[in-house]
Backbone as JSON Lines, residues from 0, in Angstrom:
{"i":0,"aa":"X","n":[92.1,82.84,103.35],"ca":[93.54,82.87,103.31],"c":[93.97,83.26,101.89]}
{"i":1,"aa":"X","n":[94.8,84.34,101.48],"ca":[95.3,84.22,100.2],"c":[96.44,83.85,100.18]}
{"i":2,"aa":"X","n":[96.63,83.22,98.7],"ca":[97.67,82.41,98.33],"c":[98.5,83.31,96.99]}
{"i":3,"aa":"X","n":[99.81,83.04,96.92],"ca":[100.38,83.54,95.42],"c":[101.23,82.51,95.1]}
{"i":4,"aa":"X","n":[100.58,81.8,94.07],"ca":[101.03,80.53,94.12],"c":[102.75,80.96,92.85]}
{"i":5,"aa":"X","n":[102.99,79.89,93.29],"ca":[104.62,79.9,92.69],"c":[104.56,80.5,91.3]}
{"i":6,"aa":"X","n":[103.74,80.14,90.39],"ca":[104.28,80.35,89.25],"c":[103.92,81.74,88.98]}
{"i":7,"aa":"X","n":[103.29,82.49,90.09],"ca":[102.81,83.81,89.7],"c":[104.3,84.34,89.63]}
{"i":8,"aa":"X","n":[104.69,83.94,91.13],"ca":[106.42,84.43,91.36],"c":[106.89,84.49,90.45]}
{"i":9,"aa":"X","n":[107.18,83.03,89.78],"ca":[107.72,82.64,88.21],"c":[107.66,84.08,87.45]}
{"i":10,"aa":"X","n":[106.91,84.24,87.4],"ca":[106.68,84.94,86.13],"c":[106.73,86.16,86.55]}
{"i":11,"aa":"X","n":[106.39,86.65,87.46],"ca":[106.61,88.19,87.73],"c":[107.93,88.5,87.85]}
{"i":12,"aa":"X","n":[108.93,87.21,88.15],"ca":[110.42,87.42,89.18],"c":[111.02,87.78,87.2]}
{"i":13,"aa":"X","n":[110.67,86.53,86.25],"ca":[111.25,87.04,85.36],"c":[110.83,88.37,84.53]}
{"i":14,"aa":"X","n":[109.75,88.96,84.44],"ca":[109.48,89.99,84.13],"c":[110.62,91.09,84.35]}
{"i":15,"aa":"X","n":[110.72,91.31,85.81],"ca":[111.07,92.18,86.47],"c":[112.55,92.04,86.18]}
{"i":16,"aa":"X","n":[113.09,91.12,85.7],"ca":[114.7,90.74,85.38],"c":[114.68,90.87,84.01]}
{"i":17,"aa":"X","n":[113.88,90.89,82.95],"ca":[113.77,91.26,81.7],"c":[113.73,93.01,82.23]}
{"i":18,"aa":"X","n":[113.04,93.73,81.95],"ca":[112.68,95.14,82.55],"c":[113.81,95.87,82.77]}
{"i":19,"aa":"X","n":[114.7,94.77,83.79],"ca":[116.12,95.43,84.31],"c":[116.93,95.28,83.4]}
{"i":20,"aa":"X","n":[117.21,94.59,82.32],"ca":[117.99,94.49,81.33],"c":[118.77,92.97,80.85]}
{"i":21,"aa":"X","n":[118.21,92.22,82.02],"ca":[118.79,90.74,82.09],"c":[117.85,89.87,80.55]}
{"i":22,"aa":"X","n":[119.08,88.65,80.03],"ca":[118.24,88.05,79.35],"c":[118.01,86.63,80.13]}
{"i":23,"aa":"X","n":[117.03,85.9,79.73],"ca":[116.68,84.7,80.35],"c":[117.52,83.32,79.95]}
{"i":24,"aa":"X","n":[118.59,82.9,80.59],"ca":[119.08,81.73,79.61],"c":[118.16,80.46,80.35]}
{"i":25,"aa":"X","n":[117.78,80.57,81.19],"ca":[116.72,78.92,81.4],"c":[115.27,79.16,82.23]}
{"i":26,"aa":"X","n":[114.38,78.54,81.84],"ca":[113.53,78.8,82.93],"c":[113.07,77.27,83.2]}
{"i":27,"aa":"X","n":[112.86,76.42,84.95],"ca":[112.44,75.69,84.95],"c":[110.76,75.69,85.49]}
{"i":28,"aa":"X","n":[110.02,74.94,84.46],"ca":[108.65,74.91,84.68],"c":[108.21,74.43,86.06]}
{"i":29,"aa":"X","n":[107.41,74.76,87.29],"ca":[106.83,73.9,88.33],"c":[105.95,72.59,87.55]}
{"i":30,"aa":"X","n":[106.15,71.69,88.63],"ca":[105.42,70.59,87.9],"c":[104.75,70.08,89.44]}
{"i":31,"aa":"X","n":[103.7,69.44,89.51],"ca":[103.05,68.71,90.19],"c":[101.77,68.72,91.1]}
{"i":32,"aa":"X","n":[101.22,68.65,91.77],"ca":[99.94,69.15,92.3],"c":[99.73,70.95,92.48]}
{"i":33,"aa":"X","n":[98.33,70.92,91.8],"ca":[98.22,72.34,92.11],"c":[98.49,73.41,90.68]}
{"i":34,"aa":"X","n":[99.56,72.69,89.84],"ca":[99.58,73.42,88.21],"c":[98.65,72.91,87.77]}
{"i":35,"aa":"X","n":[98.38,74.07,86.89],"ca":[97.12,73.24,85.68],"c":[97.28,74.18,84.19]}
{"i":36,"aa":"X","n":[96.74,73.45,83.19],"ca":[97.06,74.81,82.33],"c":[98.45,74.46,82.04]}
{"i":37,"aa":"X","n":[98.85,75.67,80.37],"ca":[99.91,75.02,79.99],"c":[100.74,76.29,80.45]}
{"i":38,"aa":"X","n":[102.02,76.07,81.56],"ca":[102.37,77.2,82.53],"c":[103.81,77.83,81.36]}
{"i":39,"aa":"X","n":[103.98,77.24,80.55],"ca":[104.94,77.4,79.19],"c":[104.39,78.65,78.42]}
{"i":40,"aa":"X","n":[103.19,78.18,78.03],"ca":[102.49,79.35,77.17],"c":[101.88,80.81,77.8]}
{"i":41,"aa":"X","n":[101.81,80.44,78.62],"ca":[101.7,81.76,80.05],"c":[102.62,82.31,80.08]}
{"i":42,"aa":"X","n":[103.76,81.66,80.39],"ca":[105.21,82.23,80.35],"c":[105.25,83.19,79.33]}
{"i":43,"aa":"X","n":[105.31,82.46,78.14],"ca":[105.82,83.45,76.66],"c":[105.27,83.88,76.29]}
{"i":44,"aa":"X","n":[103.9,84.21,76.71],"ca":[102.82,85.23,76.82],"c":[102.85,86.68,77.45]}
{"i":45,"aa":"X","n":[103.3,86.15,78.51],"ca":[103.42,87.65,79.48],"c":[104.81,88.4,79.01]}
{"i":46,"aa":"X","n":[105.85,87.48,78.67],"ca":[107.29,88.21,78.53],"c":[107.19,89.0,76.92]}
{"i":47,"aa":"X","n":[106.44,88.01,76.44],"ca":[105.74,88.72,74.59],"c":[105.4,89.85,75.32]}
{"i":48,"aa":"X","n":[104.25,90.17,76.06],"ca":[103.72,91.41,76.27],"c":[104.58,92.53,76.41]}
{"i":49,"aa":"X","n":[105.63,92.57,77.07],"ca":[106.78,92.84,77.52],"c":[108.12,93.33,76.42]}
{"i":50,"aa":"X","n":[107.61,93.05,75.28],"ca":[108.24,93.01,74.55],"c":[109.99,91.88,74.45]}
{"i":51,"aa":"X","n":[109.55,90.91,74.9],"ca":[110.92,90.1,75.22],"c":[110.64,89.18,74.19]}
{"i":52,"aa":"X","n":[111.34,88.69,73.24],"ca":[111.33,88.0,72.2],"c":[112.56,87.07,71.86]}
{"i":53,"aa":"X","n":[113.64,86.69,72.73],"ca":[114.43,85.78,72.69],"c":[113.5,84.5,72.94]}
{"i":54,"aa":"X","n":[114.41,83.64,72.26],"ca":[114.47,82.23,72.77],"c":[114.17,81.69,74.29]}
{"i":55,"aa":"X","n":[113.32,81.28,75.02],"ca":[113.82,81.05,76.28],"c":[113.85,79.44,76.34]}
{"i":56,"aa":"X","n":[114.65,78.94,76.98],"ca":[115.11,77.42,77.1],"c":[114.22,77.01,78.42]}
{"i":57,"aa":"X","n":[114.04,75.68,78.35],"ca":[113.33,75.7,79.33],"c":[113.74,74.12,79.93]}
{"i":58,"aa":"X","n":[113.97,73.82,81.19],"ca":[114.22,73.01,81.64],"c":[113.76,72.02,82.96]}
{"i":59,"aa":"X","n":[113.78,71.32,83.1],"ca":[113.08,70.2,84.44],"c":[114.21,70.17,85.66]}
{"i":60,"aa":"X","n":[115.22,70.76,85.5],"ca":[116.27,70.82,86.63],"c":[117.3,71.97,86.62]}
{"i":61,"aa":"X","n":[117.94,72.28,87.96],"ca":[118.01,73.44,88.5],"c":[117.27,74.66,88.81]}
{"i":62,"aa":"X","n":[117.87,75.48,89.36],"ca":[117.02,77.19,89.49],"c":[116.25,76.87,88.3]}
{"i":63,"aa":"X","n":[114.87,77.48,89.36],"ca":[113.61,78.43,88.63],"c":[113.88,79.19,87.65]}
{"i":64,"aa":"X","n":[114.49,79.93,87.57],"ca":[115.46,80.78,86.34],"c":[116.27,81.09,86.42]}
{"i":65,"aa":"X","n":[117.14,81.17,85.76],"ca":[118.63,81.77,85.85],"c":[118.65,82.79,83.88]}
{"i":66,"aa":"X","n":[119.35,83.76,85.05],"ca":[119.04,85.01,83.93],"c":[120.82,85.45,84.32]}
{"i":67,"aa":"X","n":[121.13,86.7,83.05],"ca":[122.4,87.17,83.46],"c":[122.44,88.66,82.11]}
{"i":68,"aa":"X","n":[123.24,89.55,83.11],"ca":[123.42,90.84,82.22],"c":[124.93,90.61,81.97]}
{"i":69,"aa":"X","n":[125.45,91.6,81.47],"ca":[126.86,91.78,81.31],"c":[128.02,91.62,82.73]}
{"i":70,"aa":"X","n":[127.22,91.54,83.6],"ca":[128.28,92.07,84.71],"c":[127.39,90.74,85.97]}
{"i":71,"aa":"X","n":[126.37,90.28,85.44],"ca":[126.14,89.02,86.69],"c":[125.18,88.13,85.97]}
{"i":72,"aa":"X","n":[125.47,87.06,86.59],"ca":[124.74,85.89,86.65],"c":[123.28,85.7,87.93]}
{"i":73,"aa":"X","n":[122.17,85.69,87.93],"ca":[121.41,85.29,88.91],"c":[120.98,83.78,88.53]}
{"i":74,"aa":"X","n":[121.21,83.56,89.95],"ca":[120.15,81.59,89.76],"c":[119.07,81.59,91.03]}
{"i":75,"aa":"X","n":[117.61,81.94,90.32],"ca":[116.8,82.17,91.68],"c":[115.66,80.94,91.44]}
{"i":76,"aa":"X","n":[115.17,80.41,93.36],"ca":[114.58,79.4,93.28],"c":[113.18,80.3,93.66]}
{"i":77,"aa":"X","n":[112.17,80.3,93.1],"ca":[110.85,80.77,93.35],"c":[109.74,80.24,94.18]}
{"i":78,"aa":"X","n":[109.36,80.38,95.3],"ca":[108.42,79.99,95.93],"c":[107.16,80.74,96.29]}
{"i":79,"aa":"X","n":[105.82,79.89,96.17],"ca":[104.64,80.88,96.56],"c":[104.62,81.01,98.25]}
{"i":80,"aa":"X","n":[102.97,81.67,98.28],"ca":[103.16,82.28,99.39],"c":[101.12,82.01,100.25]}
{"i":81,"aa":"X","n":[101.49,81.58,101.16],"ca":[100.21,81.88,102.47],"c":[99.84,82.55,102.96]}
{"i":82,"aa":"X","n":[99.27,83.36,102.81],"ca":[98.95,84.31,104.07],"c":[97.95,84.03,104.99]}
């Protein structure tokens, strides 16, 4: 069975919203069975690669991330996947 576990989402969903021109004002970390590893430093790892170098805030409540350009706000909840 393959799996894409959430935080891959995480992190690809914000990529792809950096890329488009959005900046990140929060990201909330997954927490509980199944993370391992510090999923923070992964984060600001991949978006470094990316060349994204703001601040990102990071929080234990609400949306998975919430990002916004000039003209919108997104608040998205991220979930993995079963196949």
């Amino acid at each position: 069975m393959k799996q894409i576990p959430e935080t891959i989402v995480l992190i690809e969903t914000a990529k792809w919203l950096v890329k488009k021109g959005y900046s990140l004002n929060s990201i909330s970390i997954p927490k509980g069975k199944g993370y391992t590893g510090n999923i923070k430093s992964i984060i600001e790892k991949e978006l470094k690669n990316i060349g994204y170098d703001k601040k990102i805030n990071y929080s234990s409540k609400g949306p998975d991330i919430i990002a916004e350009n000039q003209d919108e706000i997104w608040k998205i909840e991220c979930k993995g996947l079963s196949m």
